[in-house]
GUDO-188271 format. One line per field, with one value per residue: residue number from 1; x, y negated, z negated of N, C-alpha, C, CB in turn. Coordinates in Angstrom, 2 decimals. Last residue first. Glycine has a CB too. Layout:
N
num = (NUM,...)
n_east = (X,...)
n_north = (Y,...)
n_up = (Z,...)
ca_east = (X,...)
ca_north = (Y,...)
ca_up = (Z,...)
c_east = (X,...)
c_north = (Y,...)
c_up = (Z,...)
cb_east = (X,...)
cb_north = (Y,...)
cb_up = (Z,...)
This chain:
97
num = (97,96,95,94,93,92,91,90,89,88,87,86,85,84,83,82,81,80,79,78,77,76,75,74,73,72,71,70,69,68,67,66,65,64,63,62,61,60,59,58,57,56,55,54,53,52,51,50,49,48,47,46,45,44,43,42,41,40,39,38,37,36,35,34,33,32,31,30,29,28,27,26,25,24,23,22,21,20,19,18,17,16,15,14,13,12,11,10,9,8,7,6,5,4,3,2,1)
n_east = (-14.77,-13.78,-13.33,-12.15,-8.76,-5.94,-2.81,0.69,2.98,6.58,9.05,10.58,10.06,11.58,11.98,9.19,6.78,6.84,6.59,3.84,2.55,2.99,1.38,-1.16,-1.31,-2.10,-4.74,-6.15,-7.08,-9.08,-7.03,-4.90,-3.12,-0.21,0.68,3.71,4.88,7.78,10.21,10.12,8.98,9.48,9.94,7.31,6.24,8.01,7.06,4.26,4.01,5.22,4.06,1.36,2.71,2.79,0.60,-2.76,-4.72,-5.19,-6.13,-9.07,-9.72,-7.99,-8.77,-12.45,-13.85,-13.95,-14.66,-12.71,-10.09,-7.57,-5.65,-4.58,-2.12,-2.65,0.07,-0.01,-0.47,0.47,1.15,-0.20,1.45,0.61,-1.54,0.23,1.71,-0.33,-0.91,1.43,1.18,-0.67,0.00,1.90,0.54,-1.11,0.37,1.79,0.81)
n_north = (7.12,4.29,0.88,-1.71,-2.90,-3.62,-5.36,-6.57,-8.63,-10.41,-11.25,-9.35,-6.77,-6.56,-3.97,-2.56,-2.31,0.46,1.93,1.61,3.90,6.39,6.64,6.71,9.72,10.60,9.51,7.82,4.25,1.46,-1.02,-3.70,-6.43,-8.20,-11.29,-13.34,-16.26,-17.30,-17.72,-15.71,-14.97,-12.50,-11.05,-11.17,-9.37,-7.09,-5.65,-5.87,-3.95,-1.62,-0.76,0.11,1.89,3.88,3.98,4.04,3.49,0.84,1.24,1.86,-0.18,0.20,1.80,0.67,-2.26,-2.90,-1.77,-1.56,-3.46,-3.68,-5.52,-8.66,-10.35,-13.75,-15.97,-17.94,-21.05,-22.70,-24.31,-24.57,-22.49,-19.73,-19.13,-18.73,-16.65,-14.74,-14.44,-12.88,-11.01,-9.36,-9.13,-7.15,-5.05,-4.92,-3.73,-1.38,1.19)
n_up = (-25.21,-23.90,-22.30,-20.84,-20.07,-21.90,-20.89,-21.34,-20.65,-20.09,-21.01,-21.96,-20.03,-17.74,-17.23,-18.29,-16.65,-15.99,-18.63,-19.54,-18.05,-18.43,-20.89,-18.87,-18.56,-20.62,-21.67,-18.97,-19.31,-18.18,-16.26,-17.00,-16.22,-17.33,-17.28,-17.30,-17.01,-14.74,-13.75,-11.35,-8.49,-7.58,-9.53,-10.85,-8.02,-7.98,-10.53,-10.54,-7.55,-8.39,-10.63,-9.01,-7.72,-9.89,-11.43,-10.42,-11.43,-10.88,-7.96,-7.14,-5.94,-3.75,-1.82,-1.24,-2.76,-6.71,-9.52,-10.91,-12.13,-13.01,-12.47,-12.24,-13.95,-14.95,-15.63,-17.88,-18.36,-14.97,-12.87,-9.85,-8.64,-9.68,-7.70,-5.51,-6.62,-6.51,-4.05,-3.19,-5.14,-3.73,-1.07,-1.47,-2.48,-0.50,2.01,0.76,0.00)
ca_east = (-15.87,-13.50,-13.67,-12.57,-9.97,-6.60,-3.75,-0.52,1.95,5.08,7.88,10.09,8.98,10.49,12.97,10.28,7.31,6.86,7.45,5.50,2.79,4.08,2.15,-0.97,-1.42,-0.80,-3.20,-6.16,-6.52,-9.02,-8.22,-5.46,-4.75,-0.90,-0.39,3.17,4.29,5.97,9.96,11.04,8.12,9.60,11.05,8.15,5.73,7.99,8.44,5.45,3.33,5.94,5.07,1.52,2.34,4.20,1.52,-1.32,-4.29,-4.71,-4.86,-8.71,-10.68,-7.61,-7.95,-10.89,-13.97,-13.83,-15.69,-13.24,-11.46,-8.54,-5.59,-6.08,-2.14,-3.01,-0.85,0.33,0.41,-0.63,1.71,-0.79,1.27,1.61,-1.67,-0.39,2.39,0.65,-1.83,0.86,2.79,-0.91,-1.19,2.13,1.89,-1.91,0.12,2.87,0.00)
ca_north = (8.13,5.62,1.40,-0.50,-3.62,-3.12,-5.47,-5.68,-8.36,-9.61,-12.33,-10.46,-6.91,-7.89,-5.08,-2.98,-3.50,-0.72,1.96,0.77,2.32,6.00,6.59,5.93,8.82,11.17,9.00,9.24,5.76,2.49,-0.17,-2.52,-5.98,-7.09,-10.29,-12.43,-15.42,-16.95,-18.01,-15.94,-16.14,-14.26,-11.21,-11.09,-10.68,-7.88,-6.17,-6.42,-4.94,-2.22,-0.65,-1.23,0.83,3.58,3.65,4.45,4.70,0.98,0.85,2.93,-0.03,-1.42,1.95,1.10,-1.19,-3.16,-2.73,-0.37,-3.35,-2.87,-4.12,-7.63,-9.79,-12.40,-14.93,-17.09,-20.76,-21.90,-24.33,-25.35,-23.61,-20.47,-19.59,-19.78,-17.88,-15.32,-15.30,-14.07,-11.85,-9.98,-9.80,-8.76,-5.51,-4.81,-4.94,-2.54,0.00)
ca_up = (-25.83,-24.03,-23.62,-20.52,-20.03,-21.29,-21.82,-20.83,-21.74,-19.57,-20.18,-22.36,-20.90,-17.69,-16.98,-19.32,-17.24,-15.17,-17.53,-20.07,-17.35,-17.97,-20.99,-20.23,-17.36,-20.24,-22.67,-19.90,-18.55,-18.75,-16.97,-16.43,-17.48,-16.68,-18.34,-16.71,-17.81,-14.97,-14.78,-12.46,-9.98,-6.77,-8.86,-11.53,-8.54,-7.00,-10.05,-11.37,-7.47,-7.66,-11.04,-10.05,-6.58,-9.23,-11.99,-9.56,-11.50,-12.20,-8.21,-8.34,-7.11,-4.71,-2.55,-1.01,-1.81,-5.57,-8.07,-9.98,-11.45,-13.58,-11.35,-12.48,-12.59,-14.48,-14.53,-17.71,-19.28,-16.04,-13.72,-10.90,-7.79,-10.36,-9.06,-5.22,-5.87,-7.98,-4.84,-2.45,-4.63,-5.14,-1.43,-0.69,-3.27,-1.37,2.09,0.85,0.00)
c_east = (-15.15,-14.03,-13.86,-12.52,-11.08,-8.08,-4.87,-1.65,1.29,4.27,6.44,9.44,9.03,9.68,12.83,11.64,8.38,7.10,7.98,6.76,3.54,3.96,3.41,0.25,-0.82,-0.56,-1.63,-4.85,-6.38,-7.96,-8.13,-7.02,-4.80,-2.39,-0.78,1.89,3.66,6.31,8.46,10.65,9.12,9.13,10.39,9.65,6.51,7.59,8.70,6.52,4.22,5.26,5.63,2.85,2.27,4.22,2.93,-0.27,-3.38,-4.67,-4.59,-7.04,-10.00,-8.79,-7.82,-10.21,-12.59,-13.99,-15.42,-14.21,-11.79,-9.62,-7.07,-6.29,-3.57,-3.19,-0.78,-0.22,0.65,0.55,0.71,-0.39,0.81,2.05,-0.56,-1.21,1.70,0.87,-1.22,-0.55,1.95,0.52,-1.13,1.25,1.97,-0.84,-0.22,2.01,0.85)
c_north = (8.15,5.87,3.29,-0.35,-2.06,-3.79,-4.61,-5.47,-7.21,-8.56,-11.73,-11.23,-8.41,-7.76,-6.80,-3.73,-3.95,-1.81,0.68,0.70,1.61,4.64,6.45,5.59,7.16,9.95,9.43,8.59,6.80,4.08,0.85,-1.70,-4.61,-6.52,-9.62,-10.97,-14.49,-15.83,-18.36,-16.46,-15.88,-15.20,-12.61,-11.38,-11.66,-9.59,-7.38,-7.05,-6.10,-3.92,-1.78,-1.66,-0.46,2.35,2.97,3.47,5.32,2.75,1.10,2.17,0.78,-0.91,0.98,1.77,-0.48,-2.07,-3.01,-0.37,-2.19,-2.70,-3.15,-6.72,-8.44,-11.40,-13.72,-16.69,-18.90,-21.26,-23.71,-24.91,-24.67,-22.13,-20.42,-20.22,-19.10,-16.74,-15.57,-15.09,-12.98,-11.18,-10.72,-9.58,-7.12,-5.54,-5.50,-4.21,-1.26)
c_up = (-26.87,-25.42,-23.20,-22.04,-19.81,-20.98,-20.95,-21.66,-20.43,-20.83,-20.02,-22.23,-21.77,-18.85,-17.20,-18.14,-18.36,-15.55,-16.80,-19.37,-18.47,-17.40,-19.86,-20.53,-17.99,-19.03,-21.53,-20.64,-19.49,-18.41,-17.80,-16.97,-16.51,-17.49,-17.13,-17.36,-17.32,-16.17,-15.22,-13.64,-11.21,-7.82,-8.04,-10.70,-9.75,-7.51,-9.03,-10.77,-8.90,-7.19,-9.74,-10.52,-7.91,-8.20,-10.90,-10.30,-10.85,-12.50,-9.63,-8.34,-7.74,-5.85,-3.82,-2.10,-1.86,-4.17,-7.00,-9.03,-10.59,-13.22,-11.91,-11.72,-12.67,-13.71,-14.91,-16.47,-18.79,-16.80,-14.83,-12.19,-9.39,-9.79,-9.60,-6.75,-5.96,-7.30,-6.11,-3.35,-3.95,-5.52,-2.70,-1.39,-2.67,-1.94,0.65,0.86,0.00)
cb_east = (-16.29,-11.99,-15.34,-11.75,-9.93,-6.49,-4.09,-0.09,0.78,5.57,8.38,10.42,9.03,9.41,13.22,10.89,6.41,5.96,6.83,6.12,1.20,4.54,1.95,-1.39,-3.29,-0.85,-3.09,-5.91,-4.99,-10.29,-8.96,-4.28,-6.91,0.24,-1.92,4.40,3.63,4.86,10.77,11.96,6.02,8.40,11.56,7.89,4.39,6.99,9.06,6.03,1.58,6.16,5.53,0.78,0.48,4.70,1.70,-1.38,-5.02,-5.79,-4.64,-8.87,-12.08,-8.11,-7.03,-10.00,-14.36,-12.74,-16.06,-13.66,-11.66,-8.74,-3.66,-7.40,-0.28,-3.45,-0.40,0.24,-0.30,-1.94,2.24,-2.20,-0.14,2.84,-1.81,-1.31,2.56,2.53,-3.19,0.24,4.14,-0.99,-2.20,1.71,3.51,-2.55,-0.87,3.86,-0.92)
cb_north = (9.61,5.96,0.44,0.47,-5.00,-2.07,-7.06,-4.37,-10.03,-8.38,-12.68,-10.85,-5.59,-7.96,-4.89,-1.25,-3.92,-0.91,2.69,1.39,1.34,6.90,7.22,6.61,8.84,13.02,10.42,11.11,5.69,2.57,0.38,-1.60,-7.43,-5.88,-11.08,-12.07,-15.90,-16.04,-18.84,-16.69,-15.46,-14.60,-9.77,-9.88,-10.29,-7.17,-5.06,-5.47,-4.35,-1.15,0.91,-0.99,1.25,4.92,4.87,4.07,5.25,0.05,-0.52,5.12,0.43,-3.54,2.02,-0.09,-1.72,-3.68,-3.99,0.54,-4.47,-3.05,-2.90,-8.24,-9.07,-12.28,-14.84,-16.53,-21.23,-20.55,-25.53,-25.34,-23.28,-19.49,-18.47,-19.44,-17.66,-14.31,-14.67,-13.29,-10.83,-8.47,-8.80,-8.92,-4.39,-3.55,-5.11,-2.24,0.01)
cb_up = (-25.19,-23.82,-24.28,-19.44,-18.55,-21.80,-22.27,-20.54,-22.49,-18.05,-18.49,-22.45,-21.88,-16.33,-15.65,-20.41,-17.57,-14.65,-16.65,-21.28,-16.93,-17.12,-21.63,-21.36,-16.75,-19.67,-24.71,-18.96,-17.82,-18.68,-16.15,-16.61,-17.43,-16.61,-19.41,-16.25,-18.52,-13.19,-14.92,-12.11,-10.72,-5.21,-7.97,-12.16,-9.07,-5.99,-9.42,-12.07,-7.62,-6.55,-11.27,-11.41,-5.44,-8.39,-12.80,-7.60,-11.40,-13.28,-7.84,-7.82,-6.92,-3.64,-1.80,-0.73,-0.33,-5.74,-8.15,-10.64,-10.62,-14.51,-11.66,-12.33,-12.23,-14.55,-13.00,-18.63,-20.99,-15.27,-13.79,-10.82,-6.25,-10.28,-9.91,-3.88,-4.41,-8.44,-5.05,-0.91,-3.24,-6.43,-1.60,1.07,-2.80,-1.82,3.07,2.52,-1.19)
């Protein structure tokens, strides 16, 4: 999903245009069509969507919100944001039985 990674790079950009105390990067929605509704279940495209956004925005605050995930699935999104965990938060969005 290279374009999807652009995309979100391309609207950071244009958020961080008006100096906000953070961007949200919102992978947790399941409303959407496509691939992009289930993204907070692909650790390795979110992993690359960070990096990237985090690499052209240096000095952005960065809140990842994801959705709901099983614990095993769970555990490998810290992954993605430890070269950047000083600047970046995660936060869920979703509730479980």
């Amino acid at each position: 999903m290279p374009h999807l990674v652009a995309d979100f790079v391309k609207v950071a950009r244009y958020a961080y245009k008006v100096k906000p105390h953070a961007i949200e990067l919102n992978i947790s929605c399941p409303n959407v069509y496509g691939k992009e509704g289930s993204l907070h279940k692909d650790p390795d495209t979110v992993g690359q969507i960070c990096r990237k956004v985090a690499k052209e925005l240096p000095e952005a605050r960065i809140l990842l919100k994801i959705g709901h995930l099983p614990e095993d699935t769970l555990t490998r999104h810290p992954q993605f944001a430890q070269p950047h965990r000083r600047r970046a938060r995660a936060s869920g969005n979703g509730c479980s039985d």
